[in-house]
N, C-alpha and C positions, 0 to 999 in steps of 0.2 A: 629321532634325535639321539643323539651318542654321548657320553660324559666320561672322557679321558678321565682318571680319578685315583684320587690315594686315600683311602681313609684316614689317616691322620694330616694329610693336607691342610692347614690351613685355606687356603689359597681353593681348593676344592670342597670343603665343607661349607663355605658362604656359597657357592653355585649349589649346593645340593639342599639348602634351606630356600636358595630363590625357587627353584625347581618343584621344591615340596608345597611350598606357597602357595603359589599357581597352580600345583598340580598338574603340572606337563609331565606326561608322557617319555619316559627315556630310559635308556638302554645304559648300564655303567660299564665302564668297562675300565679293568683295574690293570694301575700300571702300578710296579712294587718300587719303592724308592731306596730301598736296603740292598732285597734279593738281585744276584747275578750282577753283584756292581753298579744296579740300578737300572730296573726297566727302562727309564726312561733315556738314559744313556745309548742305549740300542738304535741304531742305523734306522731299523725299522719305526721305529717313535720318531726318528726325529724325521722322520715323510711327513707326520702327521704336525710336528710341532716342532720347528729346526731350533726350538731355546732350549730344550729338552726339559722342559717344564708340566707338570699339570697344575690346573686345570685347561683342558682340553676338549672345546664344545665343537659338534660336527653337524649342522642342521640341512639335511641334503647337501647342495655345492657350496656352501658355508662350512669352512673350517675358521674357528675366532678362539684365538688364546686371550689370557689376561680376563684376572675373577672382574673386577670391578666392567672389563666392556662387556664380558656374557652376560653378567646381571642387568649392563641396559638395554642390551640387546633382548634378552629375555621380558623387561617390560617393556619395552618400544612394543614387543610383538604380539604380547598377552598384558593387556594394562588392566583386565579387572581388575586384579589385585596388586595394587601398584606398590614399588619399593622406594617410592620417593614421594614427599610430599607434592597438592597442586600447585600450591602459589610458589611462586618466583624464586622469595626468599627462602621459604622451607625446603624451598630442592635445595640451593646451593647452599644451607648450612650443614642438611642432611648429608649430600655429598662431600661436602667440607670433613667433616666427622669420619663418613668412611675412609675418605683419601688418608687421616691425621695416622689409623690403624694399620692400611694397608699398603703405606708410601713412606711410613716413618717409623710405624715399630716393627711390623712384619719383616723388609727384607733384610735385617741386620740380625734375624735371630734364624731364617729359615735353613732348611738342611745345607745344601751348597756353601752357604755361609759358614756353619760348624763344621763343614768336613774340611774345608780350606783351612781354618783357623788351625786344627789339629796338623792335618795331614801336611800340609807348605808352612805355616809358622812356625808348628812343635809346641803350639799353648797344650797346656795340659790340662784336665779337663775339670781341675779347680777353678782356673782362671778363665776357661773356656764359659765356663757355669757366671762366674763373676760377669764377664760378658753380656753376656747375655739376661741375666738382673738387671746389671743399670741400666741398660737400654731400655727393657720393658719399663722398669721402675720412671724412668726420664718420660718414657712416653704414656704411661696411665697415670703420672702426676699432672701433666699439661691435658687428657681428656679429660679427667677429671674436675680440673678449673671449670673447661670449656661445659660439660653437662651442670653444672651447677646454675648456668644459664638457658641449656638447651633442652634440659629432659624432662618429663612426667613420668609414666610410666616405663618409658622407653627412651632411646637416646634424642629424638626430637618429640618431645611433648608426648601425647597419648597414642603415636601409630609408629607399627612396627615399618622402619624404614632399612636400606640400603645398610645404615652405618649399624644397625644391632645386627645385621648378616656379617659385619667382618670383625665384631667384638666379641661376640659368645667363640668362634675358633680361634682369638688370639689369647682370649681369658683360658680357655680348655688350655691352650699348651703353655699360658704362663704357670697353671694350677701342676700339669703331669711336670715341670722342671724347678715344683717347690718355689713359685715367686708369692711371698709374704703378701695380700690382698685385703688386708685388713686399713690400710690406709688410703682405701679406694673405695667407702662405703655405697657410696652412686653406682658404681659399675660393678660393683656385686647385687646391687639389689636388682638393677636389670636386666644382668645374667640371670637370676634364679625367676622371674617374670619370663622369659623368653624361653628358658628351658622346661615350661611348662608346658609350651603351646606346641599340639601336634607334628609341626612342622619340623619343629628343632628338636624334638624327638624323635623322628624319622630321620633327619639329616645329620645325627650325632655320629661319629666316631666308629664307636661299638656296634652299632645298629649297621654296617654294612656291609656287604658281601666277602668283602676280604681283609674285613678287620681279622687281627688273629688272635 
C-alpha cells in the first residue's frame, strides 16, 4: 500500500492518522506542493491522480483520491479499529462532523485556493490572511455549537472517530496561520486529547519523512 503525501497536507495528515490507527502497513511517498511549481503539478502525478491533488492511496489495482473515501475505504477493509461509530446515528453524525471540516472549512483555505487568490486576484497577503480567518473563524463557530451536543472526550462522545481525523489537521494549520482559538474552548480541548495518543503523534506534520 502506497500514500501519495505532503506533510503539511491537510487532506493527507487525516489518512496518515487513519493508517496509524490501524496500523496498516504503507509506503509514503512524498509529493512536494511548493518545490518545482509543485510536484503534484507534474504530467507524471497526474497518471496517478488527474486532480493533481494529494492525498493519493494505491492499494495494488486500487488507485482512490479524496481523504474522507480512503478513510472509509480503509475501515471497510480493516474495521478492528473502526473510525466511525456502530449504531446508525453515531456514524451519520460522526460523518456529519467530518464532512462540516473537510467540505466547508478545508477547501476555501487550502493551497490552490491561496495561490489563486494571490496569483489571478492580486489579494495581497493581508487580505489574503483576512480570508482565510473568517472562513476558519465561520466554520469552528458553527463546530463548535455542534460539539456542544456531540462530544465527550472526542468529537462524538468518548471514541475517537473519522471527524477528530479531519479536526486535529485543520486546527494545526488554523494555529501555523495565527487563527485566535481561544473562542473555541471544545475543540481545543479535543485537539490537545487527540494529540496525545500515539497515532497523532506518528501522523503529525513534523514527524515525516519530508517535513523540512
Amino acid at each position: 500500500m502506497k500514500l501519495y503525501s505532503y506533510w503539511r497536507s491537510s487532506a493527507a495528515y487525516r489518512v496518515r492518522i487513519a493508517l496509524a490507527l490501524k496500523n496498516i502497513q504503507h509506503d509514503i511517498h512524498p509529493v512536494h506542493l511548493i518545490n518545482n511549481d509543485g510536484e503534484q503539478n507534474s504530467d507524471e502525478y497526474g497518471k496517478v491522480n488527474p486532480n493533481h491533488l494529494v492525498p493519493t492511496l494505491v492499494d495494488s489495482d486500487l488507485v482512490l483520491n479524496q481523504s474522507i473515501a480512503i478513510m472509509q475505504y480503509l475501515d471497510d477493509k480493516f474495521p478492528d479499529v473502526a473510525l466511525l461509530p456502530n449504531d446508525i446515528k453515531g456514524r451519520a453524525i460522526a460523518h456529519s462532523l467530518a464532512l462540516d471540516i473537510a467540505c466547508e472549512i478545508h477547501p476555501l483555505n487550502n493551497l490552490r485556493v491561496q495561490q489563486y487568490l494571490s496569483s489571478e486576484m492580486n489579494i495581497d497577503d493581508e487580505n489574503k490572511a483576512k480570508w482565510i480567518h473568517h472562513w476558519m473563524n465561520k466554520g469552528f463557530t458553527a463546530l463548535e455549537q455542534r460539539l456542544h451536543t456531540t462530544s465527550g472526550d472526542y468529537c462524538y462522545k468518548n471514541e475517537v472517530t473519522m471527524a477528530d481525523l479531519c479536526l486535529i489537521p485543520q486546527v494545526y494549520n488554523a494555529k501555523r496561520v495565527g487563527v485566535d482559538l481561544t473562542a473555541f474552548p471544545i475543540i481545543s480541548a479535543i485537539v490537545e486529547r487527540c494529540n496525545k495518543l500515539p497515532a497523532f503523534i506518528k501522523a503529525m506534520p513534523e514527524n515525516q519523512v519530508d517535513a523540512l
